[in-house]
Each structure stands twice: as structure tokens, then as C-alpha cells.
C-alpha positions in Angstrom: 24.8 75.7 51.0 25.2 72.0 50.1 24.5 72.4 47.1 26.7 75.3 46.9 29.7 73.2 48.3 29.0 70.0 45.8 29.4 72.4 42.5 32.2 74.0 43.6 34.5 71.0 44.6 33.1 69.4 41.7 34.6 72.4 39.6 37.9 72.4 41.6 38.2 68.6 41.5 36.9 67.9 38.1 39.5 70.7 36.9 42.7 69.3 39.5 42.2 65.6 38.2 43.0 67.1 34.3 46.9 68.2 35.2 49.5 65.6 34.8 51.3 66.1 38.0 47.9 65.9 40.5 45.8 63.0 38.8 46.3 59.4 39.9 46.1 58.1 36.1 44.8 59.3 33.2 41.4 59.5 32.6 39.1 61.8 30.3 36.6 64.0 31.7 33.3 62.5 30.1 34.4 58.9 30.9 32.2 55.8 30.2 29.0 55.9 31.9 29.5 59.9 32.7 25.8 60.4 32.1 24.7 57.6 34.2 27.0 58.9 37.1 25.1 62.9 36.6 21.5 61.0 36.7 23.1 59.0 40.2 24.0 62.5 41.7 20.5 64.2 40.7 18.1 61.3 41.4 20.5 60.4 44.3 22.0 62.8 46.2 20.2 66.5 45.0 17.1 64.9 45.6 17.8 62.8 48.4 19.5 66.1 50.2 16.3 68.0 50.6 14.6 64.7 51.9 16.8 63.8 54.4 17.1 67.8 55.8 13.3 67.7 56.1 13.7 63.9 58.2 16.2 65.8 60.5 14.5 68.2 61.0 10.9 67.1 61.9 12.4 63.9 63.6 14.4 66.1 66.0 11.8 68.1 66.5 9.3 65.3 67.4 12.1 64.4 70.3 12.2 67.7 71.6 8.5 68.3 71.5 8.4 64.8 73.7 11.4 66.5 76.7 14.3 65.3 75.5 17.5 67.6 75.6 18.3 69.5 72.6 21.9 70.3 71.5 20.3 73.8 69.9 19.1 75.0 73.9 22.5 75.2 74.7 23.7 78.1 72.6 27.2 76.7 71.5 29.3 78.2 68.7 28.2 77.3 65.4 31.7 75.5 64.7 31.7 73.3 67.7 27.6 71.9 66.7 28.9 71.5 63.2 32.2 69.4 64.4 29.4 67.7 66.4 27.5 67.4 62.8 29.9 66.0 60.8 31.6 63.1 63.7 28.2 62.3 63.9 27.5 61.9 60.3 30.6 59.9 59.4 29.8 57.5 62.2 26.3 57.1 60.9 27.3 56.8 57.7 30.2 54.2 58.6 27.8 52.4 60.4 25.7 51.9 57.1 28.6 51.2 55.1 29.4 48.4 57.4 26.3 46.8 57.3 26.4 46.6 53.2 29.8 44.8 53.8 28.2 42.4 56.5 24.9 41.0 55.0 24.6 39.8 51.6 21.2 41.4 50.6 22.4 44.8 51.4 25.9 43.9 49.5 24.1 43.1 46.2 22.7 46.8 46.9 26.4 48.6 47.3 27.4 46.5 44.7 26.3 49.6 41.9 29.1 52.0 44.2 31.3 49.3 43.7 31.0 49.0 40.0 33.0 52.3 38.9 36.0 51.0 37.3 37.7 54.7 37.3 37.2 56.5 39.9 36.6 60.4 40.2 34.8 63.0 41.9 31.6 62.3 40.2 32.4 58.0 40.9 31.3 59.1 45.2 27.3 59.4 43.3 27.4 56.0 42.0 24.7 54.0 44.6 21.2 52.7 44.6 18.4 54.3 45.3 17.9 51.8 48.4 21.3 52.5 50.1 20.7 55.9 49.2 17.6 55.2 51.5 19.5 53.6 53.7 21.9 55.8 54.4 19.6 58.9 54.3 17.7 56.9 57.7 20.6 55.6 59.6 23.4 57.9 59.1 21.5 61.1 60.9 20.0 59.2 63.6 22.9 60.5 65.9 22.1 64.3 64.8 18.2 63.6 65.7 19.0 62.1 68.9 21.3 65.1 70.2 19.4 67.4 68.4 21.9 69.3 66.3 20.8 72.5 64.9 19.6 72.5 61.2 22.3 75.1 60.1 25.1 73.2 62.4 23.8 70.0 60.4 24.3 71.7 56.9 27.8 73.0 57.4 28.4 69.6 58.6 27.0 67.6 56.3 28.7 69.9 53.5 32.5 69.1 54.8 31.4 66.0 54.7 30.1 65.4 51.2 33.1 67.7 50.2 35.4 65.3 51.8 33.7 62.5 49.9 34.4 63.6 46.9 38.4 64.5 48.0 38.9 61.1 48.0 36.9 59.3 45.8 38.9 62.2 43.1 41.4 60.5 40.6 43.9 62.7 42.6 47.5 62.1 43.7 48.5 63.7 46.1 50.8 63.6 49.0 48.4 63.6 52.2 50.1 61.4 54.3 50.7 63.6 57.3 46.9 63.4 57.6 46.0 60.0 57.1 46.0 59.4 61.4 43.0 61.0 62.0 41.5 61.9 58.3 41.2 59.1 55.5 42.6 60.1 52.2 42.1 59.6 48.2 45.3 56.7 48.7 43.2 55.3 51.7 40.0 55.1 50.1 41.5 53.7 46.7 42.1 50.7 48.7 38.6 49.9 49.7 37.8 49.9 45.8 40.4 47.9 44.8 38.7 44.2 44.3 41.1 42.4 46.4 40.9 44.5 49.3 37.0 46.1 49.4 36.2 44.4 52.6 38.9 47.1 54.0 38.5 51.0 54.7 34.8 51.6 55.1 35.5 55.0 56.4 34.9 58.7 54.9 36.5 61.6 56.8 37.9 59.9 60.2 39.8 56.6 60.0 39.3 55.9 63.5 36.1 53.9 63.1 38.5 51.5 60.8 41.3 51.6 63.1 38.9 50.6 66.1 37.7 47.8 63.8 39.7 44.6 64.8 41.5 44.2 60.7 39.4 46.8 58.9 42.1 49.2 58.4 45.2 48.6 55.3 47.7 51.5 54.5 49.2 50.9 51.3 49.6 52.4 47.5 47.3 51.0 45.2 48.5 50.2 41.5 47.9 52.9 38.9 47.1 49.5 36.6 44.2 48.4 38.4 40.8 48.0 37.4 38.3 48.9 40.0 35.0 47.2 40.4 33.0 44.8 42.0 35.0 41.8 43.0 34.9 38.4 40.8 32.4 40.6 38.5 34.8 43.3 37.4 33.9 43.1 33.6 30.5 41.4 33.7 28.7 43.7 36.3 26.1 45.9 34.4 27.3 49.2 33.9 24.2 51.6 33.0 21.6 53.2 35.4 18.8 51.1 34.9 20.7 47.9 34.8 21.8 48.9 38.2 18.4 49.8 39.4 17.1 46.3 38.9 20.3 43.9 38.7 20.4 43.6 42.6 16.6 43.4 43.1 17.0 40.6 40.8 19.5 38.7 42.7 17.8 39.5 46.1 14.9 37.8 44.8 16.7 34.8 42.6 18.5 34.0 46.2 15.1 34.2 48.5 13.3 31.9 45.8 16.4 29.4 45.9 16.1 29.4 49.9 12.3 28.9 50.1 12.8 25.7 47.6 15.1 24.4 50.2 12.8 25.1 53.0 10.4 22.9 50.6 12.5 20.4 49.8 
């Protein structure tokens, strides 16, 4: 079913952000670094997908097997344990996108998400292999805990990814009467603009931003402006493998430079 989900609001998005009247800018459909982006979403998400449903599942199994109460006993309607799913699953996932924000390692990491200068549905791929990692461990933790059922966690998991490409789209369009509870393409264009990415770490709720003491900014974002990783909009390697290795690089380059001052 995920995978179901991501090709058809690719389709539907990929086809909404060619008409005039929808798309935030113009843009052509096999952009710069289009292939890079397809190799993200396979190596990424398509592989990472069947991964993570097999950590869910055995990891919430291992709790139940040990006593612990399991959503699944209770018999609830699928909608409510997939509402349960996908709350839990932005919150995990907000929590990870946080802590690339907070600690410089992990920011050289999102830094690849952050290199897109156009964004579009395909753009929401864009991330290392590491914070796919990441993400792929923290973000379900909530679902193992309560013990979600596996086909609650799918429908979830599938609004949400949906959702993630909604506003990552070059779309725009008028959501504003939804922007109190749900975060939106204009909401989210703000956390990629370079002046303001330390803002609007959200993906479906914008409560966890609001709730954030200054983490939340409402505002249009400039057709003009070129997306990308502050201070290293133009020089920030662009291809797959650049990426791949570029932050490992600087990781490393920044431990050596701290154990010479230990030295010194």
C-alpha cells in the first residue's frame, strides 16, 4: 500500500506542479539532479520502507512477548489505530528532525535534504542514508511502544509520506484555512528557505512547532529564491555520491581539528 500511495501522488503531483495556475514557479519536470533525486527515493525510501516495517514489527512484538500492553488487543477501528499511526509518526519524525537542527554532526548529515535548490515532489527523497537510518529508528519508536497494528501502521505511515510530498510539491495553492492544525507547501517552503531553515521542522501537524518556544514563522516565501543549504547555496555538492561522502568528510575534518586541541 505504500508504495501504492507514493506512485500515485507522485503522478498526481508531478502532473499538478506542470499547470500555470497551481505551481509555485516554473520548473521543468526532469530538473537538475532528477536522476540523483530517483536513486535517493529507491536507495532511500523504497528500500528503507520494507526495513523499517520489518523493525516495527519484530520490535513490537518482542514488547508484547515480554507483557507489555498492546494497542492491537484492544480491537479498535482501523481509522482510530491509524490516526494513532500517523500522530505518532509525525512526532517521531519531528523529533529526529529537531535533533539534525540541534547538533552539528547530525546537521552536516540533513545538510544533503537541504541542498535542493527547487523544490518538488520528488525534492521530500533527497537525505542521507544515515538520517534515513536515523529516522527509520527513532521516528517508530512511539508505534513499538503502544503497539500499533502493522496494517494501522501502513495506512498511517502512507498519509504521512503522502503528506510529505504535498508540501515539499512546487504547488501553490491556497491552504490557509488548514494551516492551524496541518502544515502546508507555503509553511514548509519556509523551513527551506536559507534565512529561515532553523524554522518549521514539522510534516503534517504544526503543533509540535507551535509548542516550540520560536520554532514556528507564517509567511509567503519569494518565488525568487534559491533554496539550499545556508551560506553554501551554490557551493554545496549537488550529485549522489558527493552527498554520500561530503558530510562524512566534514564529521571527520571537525573530530581531527578537536583531538589536535585536546593535544595541544
Amino acid at each position: 500500500m505504500v508504495y501504492a500511495v507514493l506512485v500515485v501522488s507522485g503522478v498526481i503531483l508531478a502532473s499538478l506542479e506542470r499547470l500555470p495556475g497551481l505551481r509555485y514557479r516554473r520548473a521543468p519536470l526532469f530538473r537538475a539532479f532528477f536522476a540523483s533525486d530517483v536513486f535517493y527515493l529507491l536507495t532511500g525510501f523504497v528500500a528503507g520502507t520494507s526495513l523499517a516495517t520489518a523493525y516495527v514489527v519484530s520490535a513490537s512484538a518482542a514488547l508484547g512477548s515480554l507483557g507489555m500492553p498492546r494497542l492491537a488487543a484492544l480491537d479498535l477501528p482501523l481509522w482510530v489505530n491509524a490516526v494513532v499511526a500517523l500522530v505518532s509518526l509525525d512526532l517521531g519524525n519531528y523529533a529526529a528532525h529537531w535533533l539534525m537542527h540541534r547538533y552539528d554532526a547530525l546537521w552536516e548529515i540533513h545538510k544533503a535534504h537541504h541542498s535542493s535548490r527547487t523544490l518538488d515532489w520528488l525534492a521530500t527523497f533527497r537525505s542521507h542514508l544515515l538520517e534515513q537510518a536515523l529516522r527509520r529508528l527513532l521516528a517508530p519508536l512511539g508505534l513499538i511502544v503502544v503497539g500499533v497494528p502493522i496494517e494501522a501502521v501502513v495506512l498511517g505511515a502512507s498519509v504521512f509520506n503522502a503528506w510529505a510530498m504535498l508540501i515539499h510539491s512546487n504547488l501553490s495553492v491556497d491552504l490557509g484555512a488548514l494551516e492551524p492544525i496541518l502544515v502546508t507547501p507555503r509553511l514548509h517552503r519556509v523551513h527551506h528557505d536559507p534565512e529561515t531553515t532553523h524554522k518549521n521542522f514539522g510534516t503534517f501537524l504544526t503543533l509540535w512547532d507551535r509548542l516550540l518556544r520560536d520554532g514556528f514563522i507564517s509567511r509567503e516565501v519569494a518565488a525568487g529564491v534559491t533554496f539550499g543549504v545556508p551560506d553554501e547555496v551554490e557551493g554545496y555538492p549537488q550529485g549522489w555520491c558527493q552527498q554520500l561522502v561530503e558530510p562524512l568528510r566534514r564529521v571527520g575534518r571537525s573530530a581531527g581539528a578537536r583531538a589536535t586541541l585536546r593535544r595541544a
